[in-house]
Structure formats: C-alpha cells, structure tokens
C-alpha positions in Angstrom: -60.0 -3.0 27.6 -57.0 -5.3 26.4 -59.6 -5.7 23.1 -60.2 -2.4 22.4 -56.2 -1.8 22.6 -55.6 -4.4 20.2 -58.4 -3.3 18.0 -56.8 0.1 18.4 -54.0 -0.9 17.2 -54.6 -2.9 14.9 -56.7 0.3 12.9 -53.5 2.4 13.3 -51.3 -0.1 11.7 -54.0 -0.6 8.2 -53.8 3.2 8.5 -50.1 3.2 8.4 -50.2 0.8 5.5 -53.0 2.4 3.5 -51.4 5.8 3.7 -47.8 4.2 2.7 -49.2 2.4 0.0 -51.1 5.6 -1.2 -47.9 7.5 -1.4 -46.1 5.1 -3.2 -48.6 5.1 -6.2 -48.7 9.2 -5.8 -45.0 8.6 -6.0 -45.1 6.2 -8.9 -47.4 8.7 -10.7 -45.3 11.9 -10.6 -42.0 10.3 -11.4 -44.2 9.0 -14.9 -45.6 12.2 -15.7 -42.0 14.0 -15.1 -40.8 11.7 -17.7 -43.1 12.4 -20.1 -45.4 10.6 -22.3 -43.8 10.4 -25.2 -41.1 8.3 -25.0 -39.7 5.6 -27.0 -37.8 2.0 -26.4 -35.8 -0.7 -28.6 -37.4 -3.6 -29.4 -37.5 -6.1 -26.2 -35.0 -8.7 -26.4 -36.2 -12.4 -26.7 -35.0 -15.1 -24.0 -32.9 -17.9 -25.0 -36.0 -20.9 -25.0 -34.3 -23.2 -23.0 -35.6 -24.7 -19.8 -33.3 -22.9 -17.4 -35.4 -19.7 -18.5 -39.2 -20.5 -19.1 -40.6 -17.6 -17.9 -40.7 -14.7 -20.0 -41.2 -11.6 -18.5 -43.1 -8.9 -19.5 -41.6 -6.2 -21.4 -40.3 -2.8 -18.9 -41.9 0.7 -19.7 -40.2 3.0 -21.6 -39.1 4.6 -18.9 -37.2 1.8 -16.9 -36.1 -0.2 -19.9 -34.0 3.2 -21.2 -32.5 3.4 -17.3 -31.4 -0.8 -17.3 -30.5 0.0 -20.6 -28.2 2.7 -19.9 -27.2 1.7 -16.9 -26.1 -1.5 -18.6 -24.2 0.4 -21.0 -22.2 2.6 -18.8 -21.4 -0.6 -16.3 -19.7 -2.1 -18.9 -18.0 0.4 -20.5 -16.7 2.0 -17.1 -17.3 -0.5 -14.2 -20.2 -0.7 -12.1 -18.2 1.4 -9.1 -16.8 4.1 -11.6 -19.9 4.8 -12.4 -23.2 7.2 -9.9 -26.2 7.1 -10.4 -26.5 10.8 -11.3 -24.6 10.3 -14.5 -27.5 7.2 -15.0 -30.1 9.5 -14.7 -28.1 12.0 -16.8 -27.5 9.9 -19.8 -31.0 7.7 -19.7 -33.1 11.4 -20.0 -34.8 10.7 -16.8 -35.8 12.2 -13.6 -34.4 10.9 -10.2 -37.7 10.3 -8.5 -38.4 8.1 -11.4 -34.8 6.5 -11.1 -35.7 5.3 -7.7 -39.3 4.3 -8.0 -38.3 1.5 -9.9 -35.1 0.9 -8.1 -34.7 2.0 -4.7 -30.7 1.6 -4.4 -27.8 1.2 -6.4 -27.7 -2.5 -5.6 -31.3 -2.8 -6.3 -30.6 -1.4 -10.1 -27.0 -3.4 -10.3 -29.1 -6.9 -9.6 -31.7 -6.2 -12.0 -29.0 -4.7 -15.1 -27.2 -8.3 -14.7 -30.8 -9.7 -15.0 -31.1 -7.3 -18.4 -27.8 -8.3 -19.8 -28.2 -12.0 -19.2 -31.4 -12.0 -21.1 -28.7 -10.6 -23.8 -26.4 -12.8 -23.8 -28.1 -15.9 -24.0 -30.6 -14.1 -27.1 -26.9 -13.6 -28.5 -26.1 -17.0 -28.5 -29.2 -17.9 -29.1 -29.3 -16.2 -32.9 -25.5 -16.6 -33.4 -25.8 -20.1 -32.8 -28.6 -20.6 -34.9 -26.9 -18.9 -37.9 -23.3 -20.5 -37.4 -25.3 -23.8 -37.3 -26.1 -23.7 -40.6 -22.5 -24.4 -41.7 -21.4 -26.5 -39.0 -24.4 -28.6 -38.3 -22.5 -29.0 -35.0 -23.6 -27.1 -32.2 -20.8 -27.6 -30.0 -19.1 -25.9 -33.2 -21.4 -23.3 -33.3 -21.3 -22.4 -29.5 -17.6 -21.4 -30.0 -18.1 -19.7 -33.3 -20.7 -17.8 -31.5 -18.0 -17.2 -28.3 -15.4 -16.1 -31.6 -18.0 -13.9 -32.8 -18.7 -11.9 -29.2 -14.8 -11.6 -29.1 -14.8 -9.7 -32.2 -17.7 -7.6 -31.5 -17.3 -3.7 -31.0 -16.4 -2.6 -27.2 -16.4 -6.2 -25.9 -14.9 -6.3 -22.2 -15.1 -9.6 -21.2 -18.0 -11.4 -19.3 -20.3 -8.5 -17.5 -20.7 -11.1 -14.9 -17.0 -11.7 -14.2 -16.1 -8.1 -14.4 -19.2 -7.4 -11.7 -18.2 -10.6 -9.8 -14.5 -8.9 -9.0 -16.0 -5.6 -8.6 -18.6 -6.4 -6.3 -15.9 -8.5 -4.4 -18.8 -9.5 -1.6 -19.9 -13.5 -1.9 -23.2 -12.0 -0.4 -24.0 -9.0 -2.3 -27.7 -9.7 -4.2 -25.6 -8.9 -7.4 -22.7 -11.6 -6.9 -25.4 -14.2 -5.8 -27.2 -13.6 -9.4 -23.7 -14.1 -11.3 -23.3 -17.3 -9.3 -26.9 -18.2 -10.3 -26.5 -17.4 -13.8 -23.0 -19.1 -14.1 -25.0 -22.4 -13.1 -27.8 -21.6 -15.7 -25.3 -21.0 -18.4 -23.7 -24.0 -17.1 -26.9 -26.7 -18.0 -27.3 -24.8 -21.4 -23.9 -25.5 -22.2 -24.1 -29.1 -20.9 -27.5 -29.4 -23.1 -25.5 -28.1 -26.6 -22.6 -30.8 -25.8 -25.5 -33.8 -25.1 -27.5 -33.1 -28.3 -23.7 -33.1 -30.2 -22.0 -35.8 -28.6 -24.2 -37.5 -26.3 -24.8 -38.0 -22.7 -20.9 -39.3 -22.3 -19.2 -36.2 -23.3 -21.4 -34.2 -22.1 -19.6 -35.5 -18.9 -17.1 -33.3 -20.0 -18.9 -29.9 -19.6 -17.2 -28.7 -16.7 -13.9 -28.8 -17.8 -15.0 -27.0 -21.4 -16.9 -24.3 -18.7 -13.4 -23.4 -17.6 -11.9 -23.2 -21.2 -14.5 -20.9 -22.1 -14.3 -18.6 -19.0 -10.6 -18.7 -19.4 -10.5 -17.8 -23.5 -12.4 -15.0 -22.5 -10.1 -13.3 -19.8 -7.3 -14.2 -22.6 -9.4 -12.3 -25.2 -9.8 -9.3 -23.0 -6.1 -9.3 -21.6 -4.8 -9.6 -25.6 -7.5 -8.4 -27.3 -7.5 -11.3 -29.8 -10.3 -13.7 -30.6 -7.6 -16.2 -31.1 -8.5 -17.6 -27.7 -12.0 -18.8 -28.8 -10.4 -21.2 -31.6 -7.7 -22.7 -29.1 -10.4 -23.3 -26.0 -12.6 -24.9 -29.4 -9.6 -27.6 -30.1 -9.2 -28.3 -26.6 -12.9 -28.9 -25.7 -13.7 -31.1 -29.0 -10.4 -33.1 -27.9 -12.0 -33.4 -24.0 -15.4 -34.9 -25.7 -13.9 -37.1 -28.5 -12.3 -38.6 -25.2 -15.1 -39.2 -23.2 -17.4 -40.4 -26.2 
C-alpha cells in the first residue's frame, strides 16, 4: 500500500512538472509571436578579453536585447527606482508577457541590465584604450585617457554601478552583490594594466589608484568637468613611480 502511495505520488508530481514546463514554453511562444517577427537589434557588444571575463555569452534575441537595452538606458538617465516597468515595456516596443518571460521581476531585469552595461564598459575601455595607446605606448596612460574620454562623453552620470549601489541601498540585493562582484573584476584588470606598465612592484599600488579613479568620477559628476581624470592620473603615476 505505502508503494503504491509513493508511486502515486510520485506520478502526480512529474505531472505537475510536465504540465508547468509545458506552460512555460506556451508562454514563451506567445509573448514571441506578440512581438513580432520582424524585429531588429544593434550589433552585440564584444567583451573585454581579459581573464576575469572568458566566457562569452551568446548574443540575446531581438526581443530581450531591445528590453536590457532600454532598460539600461532609462536606469541611467533616471535612476533605477524612478523608473516602472510599464514605461520599459513602453519605450522597448514590447509586450508585457514578453517583458516577464525573460525576466520575471524588476530585480531579475535590474541584475541582468548591470550584467549588459558591464559588458559595455569594459568593450569601452577596451577600444579606447587600444586607440589612446597608440600615442602613449603606456597603458596606465591610456586607462586614464580612456576614464578622460567617458567623462566627456554625451549624458555621462557617473559609474552605473555606484549610482545602483546607493540606490539599491541593500548589501543583499542580487543587484548590489553583482556591483560588488564587478568592482573586484574591474579591480584585477586594472591591476593587470599597471603590472604590464610598471611591473609587479607598482602594481602593488592598485588599490590606492582604484580609489582615485572611483573618486575622479564622483568629482566629474558633482562638477561636471573631466578635469578630475587628469589630477587622479598625476596622483596614480606619482603612487607607482614610488613603489617601482
């Protein structure tokens, strides 16, 4: 008797699952037809080849890479709270079922827009690095002629991870636990640029220049001056020639 209970219940449960599972690709379905087949996306940003970030992921469907697109967009231009999802799915042309097939909450789709924009801003630094280096021939040079170069740009507001940090304002929040995480990433690329420069000595040195960089760019937001980027610059090629 006590087997055929189990066994009984055991069938229910795979039920359960199988008719779950089957709703969720129904679900999954609709939401892609109501957005139509036609639709277009930018080209997918590359990842910074560094060996913090290996894996390259593969590239979103139209569909979802227009919302973390937008999503991104309006979070940085308005703040992450300011901001609802309806005004998401407003802007990105899609339909709320679709919104949420991909992204089941607003912390879901906050997590994975600070995964999108730190793809960004390490393919930023990446490229602007690259070309500044060509002058320089110094990368620690070039880092902060790339950081001058961000300050200058269009609509900058700071670091997207500091503002969502203080906006968040929860240590455990999925969202605040990435910034953390990607702080440290940025962290070992940074130390990497000042090793290949100056050598293992002043890369010694990297978390004191981590601190002049997050600090020029709270100074370039607050005075809205790239100024910032060539005084933290002094200061961290003064910290290394020290150390070296």
């Amino acid at each position: 008797m006590k087997k055929l209970l189990a066994l009984s219940a055991f069938v229910n449960v795979a039920l359960a699952v199988g008719l779950w599972l089957s709703w969720r690709v129904l679900l999954t379905e609709r939401a892609r037809e109501a957005d139509g087949g036609n639709l277009t996306v930018d080209r997918p940003v590359r990842i910074l080849p560094v060996h913090t970030m290996k894996t390259r992921q593969r590239s979103p469907s139209p569909a979802k890479a227009r919302i973390l697109e937008t999503a991104d967009r309006l979070f940085y231009l308005d703040g992450i709270r300011a901001v609802g999802i309806d005004r998401i799915i407003a802007e990105a042309g899609v339909a709320k079922m679709t919104l949420y097939s991909y992204f089941p909450s607003k912390d879901d789709l906050i997590t994975a827009v600070l995964r999108y924009r730190e793809e960004r801003v390490l393919e930023f630094f990446r490229s602007s690095m690259e070309r500044h280096g060509r002058r320089t021939r110094d990368k620690l040079r070039a880092f902060f002629a790339a950081l001058e170069e961000w300050f200058e740009a269009p609509g900058f507001r700071g670091c997207a991870f500091q503002n969502a940090a203080v906006e968040l304002a929860d240590p455990a929040h999925s969202g605040t636990l990435f910034v953390r995480d990607h702080k440290k990433r940025f962290a070992r690329i940074l130390r990497d640029i000042v090793e290949e420069a100056l050598g293992a000595k002043a890369a010694k040195s990297t978390p004191a220049i981590l601190l002049l960089v997050e600090g020029a760019i709270v100074t370039a937001v607050i005075h809205g001056s790239s100024e910032a980027a060539g005084i933290a610059r002094d200061a961290a090629l003064k910290l290394v020639e020290e150390r070296a």
